[in-house]
Each structure stands twice: as structure tokens, then as C-alpha cells.
C-alpha positions in Angstrom: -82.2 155.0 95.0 -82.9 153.4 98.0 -86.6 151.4 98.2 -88.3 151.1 101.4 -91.4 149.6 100.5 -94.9 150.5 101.8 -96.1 148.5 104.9 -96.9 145.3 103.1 -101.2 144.7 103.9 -104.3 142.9 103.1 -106.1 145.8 103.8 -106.6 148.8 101.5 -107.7 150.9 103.1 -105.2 150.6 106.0 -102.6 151.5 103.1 -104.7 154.3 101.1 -104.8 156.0 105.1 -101.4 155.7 105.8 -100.6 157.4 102.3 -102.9 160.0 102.5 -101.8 160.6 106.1 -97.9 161.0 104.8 -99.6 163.4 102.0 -101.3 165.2 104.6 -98.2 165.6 106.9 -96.3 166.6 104.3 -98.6 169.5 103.5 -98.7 170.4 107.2 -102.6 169.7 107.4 -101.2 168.0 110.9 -104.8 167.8 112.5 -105.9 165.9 109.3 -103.4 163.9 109.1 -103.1 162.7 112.7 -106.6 161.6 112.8 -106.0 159.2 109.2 -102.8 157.7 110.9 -104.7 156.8 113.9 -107.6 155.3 111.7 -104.8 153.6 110.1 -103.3 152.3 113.3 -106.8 150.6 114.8 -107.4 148.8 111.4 -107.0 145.2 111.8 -104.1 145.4 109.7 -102.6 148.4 111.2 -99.3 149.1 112.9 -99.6 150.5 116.7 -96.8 152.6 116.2 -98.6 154.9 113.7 -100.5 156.3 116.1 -97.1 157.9 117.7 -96.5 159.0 114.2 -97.7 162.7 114.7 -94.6 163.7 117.1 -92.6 163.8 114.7 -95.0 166.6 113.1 -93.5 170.2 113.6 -94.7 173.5 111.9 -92.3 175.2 109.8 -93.7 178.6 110.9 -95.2 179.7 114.2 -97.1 182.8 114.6 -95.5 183.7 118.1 -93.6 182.7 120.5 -96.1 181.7 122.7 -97.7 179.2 120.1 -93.9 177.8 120.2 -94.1 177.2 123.8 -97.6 175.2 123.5 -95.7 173.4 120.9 -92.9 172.1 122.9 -94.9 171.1 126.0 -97.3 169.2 123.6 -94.4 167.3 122.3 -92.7 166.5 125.5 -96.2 164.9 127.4 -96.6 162.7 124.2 -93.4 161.3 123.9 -93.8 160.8 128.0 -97.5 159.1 127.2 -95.2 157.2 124.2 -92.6 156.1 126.1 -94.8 154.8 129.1 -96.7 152.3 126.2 -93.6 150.4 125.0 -94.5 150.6 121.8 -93.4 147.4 119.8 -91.4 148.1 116.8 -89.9 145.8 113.4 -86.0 148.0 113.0 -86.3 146.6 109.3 -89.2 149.0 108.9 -88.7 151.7 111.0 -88.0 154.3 107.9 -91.5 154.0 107.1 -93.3 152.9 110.4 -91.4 155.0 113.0 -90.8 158.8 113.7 -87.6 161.3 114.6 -87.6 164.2 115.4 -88.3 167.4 113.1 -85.7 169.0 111.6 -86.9 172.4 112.4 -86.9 172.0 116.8 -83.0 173.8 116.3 -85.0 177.2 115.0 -86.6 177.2 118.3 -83.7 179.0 120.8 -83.3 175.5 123.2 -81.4 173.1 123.7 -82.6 169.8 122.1 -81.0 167.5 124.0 -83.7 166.2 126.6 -86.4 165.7 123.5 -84.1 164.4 121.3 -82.9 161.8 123.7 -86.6 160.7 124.3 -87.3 160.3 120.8 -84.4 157.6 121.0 -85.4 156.0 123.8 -88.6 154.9 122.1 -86.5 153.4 118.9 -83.1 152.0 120.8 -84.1 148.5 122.1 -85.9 147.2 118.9 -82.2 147.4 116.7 -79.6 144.8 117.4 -77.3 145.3 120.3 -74.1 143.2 118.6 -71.5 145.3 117.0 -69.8 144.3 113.7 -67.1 142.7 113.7 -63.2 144.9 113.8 -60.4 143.3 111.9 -57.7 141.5 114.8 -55.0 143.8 114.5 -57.6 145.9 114.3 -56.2 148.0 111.2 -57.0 146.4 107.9 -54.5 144.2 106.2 -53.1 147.4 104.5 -52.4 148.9 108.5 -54.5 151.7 107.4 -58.2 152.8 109.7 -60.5 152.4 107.6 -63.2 155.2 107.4 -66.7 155.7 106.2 -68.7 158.6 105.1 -72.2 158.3 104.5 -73.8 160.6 102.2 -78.0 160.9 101.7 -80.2 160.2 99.1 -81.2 164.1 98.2 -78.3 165.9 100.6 -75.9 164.4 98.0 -74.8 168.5 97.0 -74.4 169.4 101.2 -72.3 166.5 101.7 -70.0 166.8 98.8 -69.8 170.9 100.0 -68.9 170.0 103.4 -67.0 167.0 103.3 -65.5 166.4 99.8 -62.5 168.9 100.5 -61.5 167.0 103.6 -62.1 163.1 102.0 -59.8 164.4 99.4 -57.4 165.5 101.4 -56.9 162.9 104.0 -53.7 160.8 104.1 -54.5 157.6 102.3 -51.2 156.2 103.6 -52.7 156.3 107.1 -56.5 155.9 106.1 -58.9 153.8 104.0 -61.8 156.1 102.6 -65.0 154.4 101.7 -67.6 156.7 100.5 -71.7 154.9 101.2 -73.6 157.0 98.7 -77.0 156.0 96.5 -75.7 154.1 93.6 -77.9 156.9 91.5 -75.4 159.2 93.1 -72.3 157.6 92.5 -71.3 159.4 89.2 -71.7 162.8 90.4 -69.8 162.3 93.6 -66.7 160.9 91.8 -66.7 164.5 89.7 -66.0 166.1 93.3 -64.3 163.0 95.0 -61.5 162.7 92.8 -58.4 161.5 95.2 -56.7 157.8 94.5 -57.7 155.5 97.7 -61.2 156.1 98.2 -63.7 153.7 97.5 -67.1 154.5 96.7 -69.9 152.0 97.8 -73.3 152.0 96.1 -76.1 151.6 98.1 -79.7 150.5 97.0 -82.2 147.9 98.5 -84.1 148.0 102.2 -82.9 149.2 105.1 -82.0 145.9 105.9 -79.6 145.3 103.2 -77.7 148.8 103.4 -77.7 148.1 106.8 -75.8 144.7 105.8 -74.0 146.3 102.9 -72.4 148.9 105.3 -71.1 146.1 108.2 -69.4 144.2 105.0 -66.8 146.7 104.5 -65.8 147.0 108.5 -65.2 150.0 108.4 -63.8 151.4 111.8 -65.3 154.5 112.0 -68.4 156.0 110.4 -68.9 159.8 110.1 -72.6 160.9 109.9 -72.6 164.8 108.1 -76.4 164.8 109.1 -78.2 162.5 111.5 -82.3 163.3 111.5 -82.7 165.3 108.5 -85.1 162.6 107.2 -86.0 159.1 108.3 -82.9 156.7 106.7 -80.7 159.3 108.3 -82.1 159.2 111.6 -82.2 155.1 112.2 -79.1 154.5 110.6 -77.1 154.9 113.4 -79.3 153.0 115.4 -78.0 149.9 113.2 -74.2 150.7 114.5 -72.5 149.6 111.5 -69.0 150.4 112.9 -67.6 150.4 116.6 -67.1 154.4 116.4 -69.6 156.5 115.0 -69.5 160.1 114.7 -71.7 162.8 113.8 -71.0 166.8 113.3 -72.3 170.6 112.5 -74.2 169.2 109.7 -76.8 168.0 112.6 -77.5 171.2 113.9 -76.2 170.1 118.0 -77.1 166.7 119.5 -78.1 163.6 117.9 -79.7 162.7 121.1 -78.8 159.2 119.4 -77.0 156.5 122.0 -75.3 155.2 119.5 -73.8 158.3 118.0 -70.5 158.1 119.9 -68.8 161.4 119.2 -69.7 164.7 117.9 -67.2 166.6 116.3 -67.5 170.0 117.2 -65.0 173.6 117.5 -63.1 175.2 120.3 -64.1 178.1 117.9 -67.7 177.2 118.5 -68.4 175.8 121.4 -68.8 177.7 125.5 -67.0 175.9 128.3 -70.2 174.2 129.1 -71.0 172.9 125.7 -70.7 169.1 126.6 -74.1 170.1 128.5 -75.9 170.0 125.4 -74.8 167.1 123.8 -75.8 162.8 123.9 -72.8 162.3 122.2 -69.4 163.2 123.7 -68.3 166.1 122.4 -64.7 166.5 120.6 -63.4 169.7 120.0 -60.9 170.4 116.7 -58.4 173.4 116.8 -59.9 174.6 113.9 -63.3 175.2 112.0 -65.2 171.3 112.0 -65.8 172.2 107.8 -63.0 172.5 105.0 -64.5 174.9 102.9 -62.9 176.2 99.6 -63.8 179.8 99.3 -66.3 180.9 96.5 -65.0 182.0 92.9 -65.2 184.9 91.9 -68.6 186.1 89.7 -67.9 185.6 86.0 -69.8 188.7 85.3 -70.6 191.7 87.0 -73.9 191.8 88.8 -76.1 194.7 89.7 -79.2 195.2 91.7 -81.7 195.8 88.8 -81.2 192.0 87.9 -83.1 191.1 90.7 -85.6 194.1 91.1 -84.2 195.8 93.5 -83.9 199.4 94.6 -80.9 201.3 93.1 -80.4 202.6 96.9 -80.6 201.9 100.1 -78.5 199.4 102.6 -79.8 195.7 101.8 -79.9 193.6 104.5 -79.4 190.1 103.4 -81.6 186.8 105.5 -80.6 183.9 103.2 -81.9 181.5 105.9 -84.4 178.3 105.3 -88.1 179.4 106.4 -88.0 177.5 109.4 -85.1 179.4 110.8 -87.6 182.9 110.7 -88.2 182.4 114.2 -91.0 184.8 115.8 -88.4 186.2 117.5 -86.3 187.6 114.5 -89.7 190.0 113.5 -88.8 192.8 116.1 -85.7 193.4 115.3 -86.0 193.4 111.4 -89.0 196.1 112.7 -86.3 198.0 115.0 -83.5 197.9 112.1 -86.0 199.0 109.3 -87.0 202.3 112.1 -83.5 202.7 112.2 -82.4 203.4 108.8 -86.1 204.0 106.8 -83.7 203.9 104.1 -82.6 200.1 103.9 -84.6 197.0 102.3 -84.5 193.4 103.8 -84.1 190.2 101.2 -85.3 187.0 102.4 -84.8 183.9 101.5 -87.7 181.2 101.6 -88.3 177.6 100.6 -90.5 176.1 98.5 -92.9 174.8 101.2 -96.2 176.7 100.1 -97.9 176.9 103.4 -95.2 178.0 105.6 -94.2 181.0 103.0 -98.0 181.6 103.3 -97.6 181.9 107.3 -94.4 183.9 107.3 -95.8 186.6 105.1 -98.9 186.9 107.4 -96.9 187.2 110.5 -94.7 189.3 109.1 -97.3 191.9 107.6 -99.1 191.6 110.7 -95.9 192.6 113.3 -94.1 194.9 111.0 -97.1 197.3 109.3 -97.7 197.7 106.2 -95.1 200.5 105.3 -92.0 198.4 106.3 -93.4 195.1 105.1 -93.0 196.2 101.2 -89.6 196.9 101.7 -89.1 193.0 102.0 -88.1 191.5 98.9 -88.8 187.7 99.0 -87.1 184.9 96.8 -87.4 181.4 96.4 -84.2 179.3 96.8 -82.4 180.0 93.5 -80.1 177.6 91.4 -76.0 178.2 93.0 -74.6 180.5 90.8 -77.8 182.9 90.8 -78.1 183.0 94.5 -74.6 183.9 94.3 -75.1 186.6 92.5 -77.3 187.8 94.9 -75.5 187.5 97.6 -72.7 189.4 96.5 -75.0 192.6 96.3 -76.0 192.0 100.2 -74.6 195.7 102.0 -74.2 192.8 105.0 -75.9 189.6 106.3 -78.6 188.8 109.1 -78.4 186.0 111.5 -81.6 184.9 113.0 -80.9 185.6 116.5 -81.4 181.7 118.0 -79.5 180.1 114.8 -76.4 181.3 113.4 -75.7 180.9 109.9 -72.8 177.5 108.6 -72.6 177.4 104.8 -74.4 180.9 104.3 -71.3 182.3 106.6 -68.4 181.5 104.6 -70.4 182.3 101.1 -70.6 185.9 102.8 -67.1 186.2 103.7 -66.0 184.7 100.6 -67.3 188.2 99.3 -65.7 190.2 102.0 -69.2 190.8 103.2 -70.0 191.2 106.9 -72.4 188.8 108.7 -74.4 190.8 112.1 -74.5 187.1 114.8 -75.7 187.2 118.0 -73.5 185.3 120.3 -75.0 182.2 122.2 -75.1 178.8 124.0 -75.6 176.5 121.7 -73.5 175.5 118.8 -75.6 176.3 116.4 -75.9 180.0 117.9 -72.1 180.0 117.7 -71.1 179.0 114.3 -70.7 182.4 112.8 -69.3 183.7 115.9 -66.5 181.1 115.7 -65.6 181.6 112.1 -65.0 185.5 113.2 -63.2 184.1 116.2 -61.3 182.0 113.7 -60.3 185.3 111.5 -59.3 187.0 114.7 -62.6 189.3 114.6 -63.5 188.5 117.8 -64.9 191.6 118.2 -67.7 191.4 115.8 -69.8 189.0 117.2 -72.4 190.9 119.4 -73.6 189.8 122.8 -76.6 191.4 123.4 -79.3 192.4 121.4 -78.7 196.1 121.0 -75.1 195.8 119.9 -76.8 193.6 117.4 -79.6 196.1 116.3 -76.3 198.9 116.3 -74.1 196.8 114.0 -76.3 195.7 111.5 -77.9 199.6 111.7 -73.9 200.9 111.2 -73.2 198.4 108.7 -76.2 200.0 106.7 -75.6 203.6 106.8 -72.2 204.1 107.3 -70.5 203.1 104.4 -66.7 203.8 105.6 -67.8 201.5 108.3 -68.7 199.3 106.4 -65.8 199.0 104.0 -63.4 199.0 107.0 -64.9 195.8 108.0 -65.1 193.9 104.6 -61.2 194.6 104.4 -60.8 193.3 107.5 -62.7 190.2 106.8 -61.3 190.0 103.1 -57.0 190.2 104.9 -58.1 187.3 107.2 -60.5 184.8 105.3 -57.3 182.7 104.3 -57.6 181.5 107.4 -61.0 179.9 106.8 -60.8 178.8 103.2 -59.1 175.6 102.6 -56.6 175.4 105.9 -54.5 172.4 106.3 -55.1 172.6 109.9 -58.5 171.6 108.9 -57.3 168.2 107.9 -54.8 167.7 110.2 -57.0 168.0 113.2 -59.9 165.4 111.3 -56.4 163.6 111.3 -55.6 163.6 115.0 -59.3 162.7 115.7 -59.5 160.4 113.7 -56.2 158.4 115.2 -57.1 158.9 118.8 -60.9 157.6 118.8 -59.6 154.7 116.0 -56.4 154.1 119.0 -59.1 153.2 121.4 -60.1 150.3 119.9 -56.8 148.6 120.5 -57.4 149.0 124.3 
């Protein structure tokens, strides 16, 4: 496991507020928490910079959309006020001392370009400016490009899902393969990594020596599945520990990082505007940006009583993290549930107390009582049982302002259709371009009354239904496991590494 140790200070209680400020954070008491990282920030051994700490603060749950739009103005005049103090930062400890942005700002049906690219601006000028050095020729001495793929401490299962297929099957005559994973990690990576000519790299220390440990290998070009899903991920690429670094869908759009050179993106996916939205320049495959094997088959059959539910009725599926329940998703499960008083609606939440706490308020509050206990809410189960579950979904939901990735292609893996709503940002998109992928291009809906009429047909009429799960089930060999997949990682690959010899 990586160690980033605690800001290193005479004072104790400097250090007992900047823990129970990350405590607080953590338990979204934001208000309480802001004030103790201030506290901690004036004490004479105190960092300035903790003071800034609270933009990074974002609530999983917002009770309406006007409480989102307060939000997002707040955040934008303090990382103004921020950016107008030149705040004075050590890189070294910037996993601990600085702030990203949240993870959540995606849910929230905008583009995050502009606030993203702020939140770098802050950060950019305390890292190095030197890149590492590339080998003269510049291939390795084998004459392959070599290639690294960074995998996170605790995101160790989405990497290997997303990624693992397509390190596998990349051609090692043309490529060198260096996996930078945890050394904890290592072990369980190799059972899914399993093709000669990769090399795993454990990583372990400070930030400054995986930083160093990284540059050693030279690798040409680094691929970033996530950037900003927690604080390592985030600064890494600040560090630019390879000439070309390239992020994709795993970071749900833009970086907003400068040194992020490339995102790695869909013509499936993205609108003819799409490099609008992006820091990075954007790079579209001719294919799906994921090589995904499809789901086996259940080992045992599975019915509805195994999870409580009713023995009829449509049962519309939201396997979607609690942050993606955007206020704006409430009216139409209302509008659906009017529609066919028939169906039941299964949601998916995290662990995070508070923000299940919220949701359930809101949603009792904007739906009535009478349509509210037809929700059935789970926790996030272990794989197999969430499968399970899954496969007894009549179809799925999309949150209207964030499409599904991973959930998508576990639904059609069943043959089991997934209502999107078209948009203009990738992460709107992604179901829309798997369909498009499949040739079902027209099963994506544009407006929000197709929507509400698909998901409602879906639900009640069962023909319907079945028609489509055929439909999906004849064409999802063109989403699981395509060579075109790899070949077009291939071609990208080539071209950006080709640069480098201009």
C-alpha cells in the first residue's frame, strides 16, 4: 500500500484538526469540517493551503435542483478567490495537503470542463516542468513502445474489468506492457493479467518515490483508466512520468488536467462537437473505448422471491451509485410509476450512510407515500449476487444526465434492454453508443417523453419487450470481446507513440 504520511508537525493540535477535519469531510459534516481545517490552517504550524481544502467538498445528494445551482456558483467564486491568492504548494505532499475535484460534479447534467480546468490551474506550477527522459531511437532496445497502465490502490477490480482484456490482448511483438499497481495488489492482478510480455511494477512508498519509480521504467506512454477518483489519482499526472499520457471513459469526460494529453474517447459516443468538452485532446476509436467480455451465464436459476420482491409487476432496474440519483431523475420515476401502477423500481445505493439518508427523504417527499414503497432499496452487493439481480430487471433506467458504462454491458449481457436518454456529453452518451454499436440506433431516446414511453412499453407490454431483448441478444457479439477493440487501442497507440520521433 502506498504511505503518504500525515503532515509532519510540532503542533498537536494542528494534526488532531486536520484529522478530525478529513473525519468530518468524510462524513459530509462539510460546515464542521471546513471551520477545523481553517483552525488548522492559521495554527503556527499550519499549511495555507488547508484552508482551500473545502472545494474539493461536494454532497453526494442534493435535495433539488436549485440547491445544485447554489452549489456550483459557490464552487466557481472560491476557486476564483483561490486562484487570485497563489496559494504556495510542496507537489511531494499534495495527496494529503491539496484538493481535486469531487467525483460526483459528472451527476450534475454540465459540462465540467471550465471547473475542472480551474482546479488545475491552482496545482500545475508547483510540479516539475522537465519531462523524463525517451530512449534515442526512441523505441526501447527491443524496437517495441513501451506502455504503462496504472491501476489504483482500491479501483484495483474496475481496472482489471476494463482494461485487463485489452493489456492481454495487445501485440507484445509491437509493445512493451508494464502494469504500475500497489505491490499488495500485485498477486491478484497477475490471476486476470495472464499474457507473456507484461511486466508488473509494484508500487509502495511516497508520492515522491512512485513518482520516481514510474520515470525509471520510461515508459512512452501512460494510460490513466481514472484520473480524480481520489487524490494519488488526481496529482499523478501532474508529475508527467511519460512524454504521452492518456486518460479515458473511466474519468467520466475531461481531466481538465494540462498534462493529460489525450483522451481516448468513441465515434460511438461522442456529438460533432465533443472536443468542446474536453482539456485533453480528444481521440476517437472506431469502436467502443472498453474490451469487455460478456457476463456468464447464472449457475443457478434465480427468482424474484430471493430478493423480496413482488411475484408481478414490470421491475424497473437503477443500479446506479447514489450520487448519480440526480433531483432531476425523481419526476420521471413519479411519471413512470403513474403510468403503469403496476411496476416496482430497484435501486441501487452505496454504503455512504448520510447520502442514502437524504435520497430516501427526497424521494418520499417528491414521489408520495403510495409510490415510494414500491421502491425496493439495496446496498451494493458482492458480483455474482448483484448479478443475480440484475438478471430479473423487466429493463434498466438511466439517470437522465449520466448514462450508464459497466452497468450497460452487464444488462445486455442478459439480453435486457437499458431506457438512455440521448445527450452532449460523453458520459450522457455511453449507453447510446453501445446501442449505436449494436445497430439499435433507434433505441436511444431524445427527448424526455420518448423516454418516459419506452421505459412505460418496456413495462407493460411484454411482446415488446421480448422483441427487443432478441434484438439486443442477435447483435451483442458486437460488443463483447471484438478484435476491433484492440486493433484500434493498436492504431492509437502507434500514431501518438510516432509523434515522438518528429
Amino acid at each position: 500500500m502506498f504511505s503518504s504520511s500525515l503532515p509532519q508537525q510540532s503542533d498537536v493540535t494542528s494534526l488532531r484538526f486536520f484529522r478530525r477535519a478529513a473525519t468530518l469531510a468524510h462524513e459530509e459534516d462539510f460546515s464542521s469540517s471546513a471551520h477545523l481545517y481553517r483552525a488548522a490552517s492559521r495554527l503556527p504550524s499550519g499549511k495555507s493551503v488547508w484552508q482551500w481544502k473545502p472545494l474539493g467538498f461536494c454532497p453526494t445528494v442534493f435535495p433539488d435542483v436549485t440547491t445544485l445551482e447554489h452549489y456550483w456558483q459557490r464552487l466557481h467564486s472560491g476557486l476564483d478567490l483561490a486562484l487570485s491568492s497563489s496559494i504556495s504548494v510542496d507537489w511531494r505532499t499534495l495527496p494529503i495537503d491539496g484538493f481535486f475535484p469531487s467525483f460526483h460534479l459528472p451527476h450534475h447534467n454540465r459540462s465540467c470542463k471550465t471547473v475542472r480546468e480551474k482546479f488545475c490551474r491552482i496545482f500545475a506550477s508547483a510540479f516539475p516542468h522537465a519531462l523524463p527522459p525517451v530512449p534515442i531511437n526512441p523505441y526501447n532496445n527491443k524496437g517495441r513502445w513501451r506502455l504503462g497502465f496504472h491501476a489504483l490502490h482500491g479501483h484495483e477490480g474496475g481496472f482489471l474489468r476494463g482494461t485487463a482484456g485489452l493489456i492481454n490482448a495487445l501485440d507484445k511483438k509491437r509493445f512493451d506492457i508494464f502494469v504500475f499497481v500497489p505491490a499488495v495488489s500485485i498477486e491478484h492482478c497477475k490471476r486476470t493479467i495472464k499474457s507473456e510480455g507484461v511486466t508488473f511494477v509494484p508500487l509502495g512508498g511516497s508520492f515522491e518515490a512512485v513518482v520516481e519509480q514510474v520515470r525509471r521504467t520510461s515508459c512512452h506512454l501512460l494510460y490513466y483508466r481514472k484520473v480524480g477518483s481520489d487524490a494519488w489519482s488526481y496529482f499523478f499526472p501532474f508529475a508527467r512520468c511519460a512524454p504521452i499520457q492518456v486518460t479515458s471513459y473511466g474519468t467520466h469526460g475531461t481531466s481538465g488536467v494540462n498534462t493529460v494529453d489525450y483522451f481516448l474517447s468513441s465515434t460511438y459516443v461522442e456529438p460533432e462537437n465533443g472536443q468542446d468538452y474536453y482539456t485533453e485532446k480528444l481521440f476517437t476509436l472506431n469502436a467502443l473505448p472498453t474490451y469487455q467480455p460478456r457476463l456468464p451465464r447464472l449457475a443457478t436459476p434465480v427468482s424474484r422471491s430471493e430478493f423480496n420482491l413482488p411475484a408481478h409487476g414490470a421491475l424497473y432496474f437503477c443500479p446506479h451509485r447514489t450520487s448519480k440519483y440526480h433531483p432531476g431523475f425523481d419526476p420521471i420515476i413519479k411519471a413512470i410509476a403513474e403510468r403503469d401502477p403496476d411496476g416496482h423500481f430497484v435501486l441501487l445505493l452505496g454504503h455512504d450512510e448520510k447520502g442514502r439518508k437524504l435520497l430516501h427523504e427526497r424521494l418520499k417527499q417528491n414521489l408520495g407515500e403510495t409510490i415510494y414503497k414500491r421502491i425496493y432499496f439495496y446496498s451494493f452487493f458482492p458480483f455474482e449476487k448483484y448479478c443475480r439481480l440484475l438478471s430479473l430487471a423487466t429493463c434498466l433506467l438511466d439517470s437522465p444526465v449520466y448514462a450508464g458504462g459497466l452497468t450497460s454491458f452487464d444488462a445486455f449481457s442478459y439480453g435486457i434492454p437499458e431506457v438512455t436518454l440521448s445527450g452532449s456529453l460523453h458520459v450522457q452518451n455511453f449507453t447510446t453508443g453501445i446501442y449505436r454499436r449494436m445497430g439499435l440506433e433507434h433505441l436511444p431516446c431524445a427527448t424526455l417523453n420518448e423516454y418516459l414511453d419506452r421505459a412505460v412499453r418496456l413495462g407493460t407490454e411484454p411482446e415488446y419487450r421480448h422483441s427487443v431483448s432478441l434484438d439486443i441478444e442477435s447483435r451483442s457479439n458486437t460488443i463483447f470481446g471484438t478484435p476491433e477493440v484492440i486493433s484500434e487501442h493498436e492504431r492509437f497507440f502507434e500514431s501518438v507513440c510516432n509523434e515522438l520521433r518528429l
